[in-house]
C-alpha positions in Angstrom: 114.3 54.1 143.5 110.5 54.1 143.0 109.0 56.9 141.3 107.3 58.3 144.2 110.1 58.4 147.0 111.9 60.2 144.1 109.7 62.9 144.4 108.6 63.5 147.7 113.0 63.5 147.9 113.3 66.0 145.2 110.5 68.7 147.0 112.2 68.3 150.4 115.4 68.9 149.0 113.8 72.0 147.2 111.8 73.0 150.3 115.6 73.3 151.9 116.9 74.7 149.2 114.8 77.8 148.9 114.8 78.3 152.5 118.5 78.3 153.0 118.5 80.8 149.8 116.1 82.9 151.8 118.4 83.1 155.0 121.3 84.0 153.0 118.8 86.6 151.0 117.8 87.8 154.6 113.9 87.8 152.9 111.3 85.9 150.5 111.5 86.8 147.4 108.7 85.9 144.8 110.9 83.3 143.3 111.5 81.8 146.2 108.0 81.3 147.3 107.2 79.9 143.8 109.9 77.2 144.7 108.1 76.5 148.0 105.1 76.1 146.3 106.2 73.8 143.6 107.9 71.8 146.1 104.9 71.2 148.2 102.9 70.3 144.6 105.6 67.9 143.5 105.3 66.0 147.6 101.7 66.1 147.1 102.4 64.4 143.7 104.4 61.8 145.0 102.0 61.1 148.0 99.2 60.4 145.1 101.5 58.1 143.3 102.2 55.9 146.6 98.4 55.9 147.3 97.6 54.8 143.9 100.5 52.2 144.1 98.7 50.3 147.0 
């Protein structure tokens, strides 16, 4: 798998992660925003590394 599908995979899957943590938390905790964060970072990564591909 290319580099780039591998992460824009890896922040979805972290994106669901944290939220499904949060509904079992019943609230947002700092950590799990941090998550959220980084998973949009690591997408936003991966989008950069398809553009520079083509």
């Amino acid at each position: 798998m290319e580099q780039w599908k591998l992460s824009i995979l890896i922040g979805i899957v972290l994106i669901i992660l944290a939220v499904l943590f949060a509904i079992l938390r019943r609230g947002i905790t700092i950590w799990t925003v941090l998550i959220i964060i980084l998973a949009v970072v690591d997408i936003a990564v991966g989008l950069l590394r398809k553009r520079k591909e083509n």
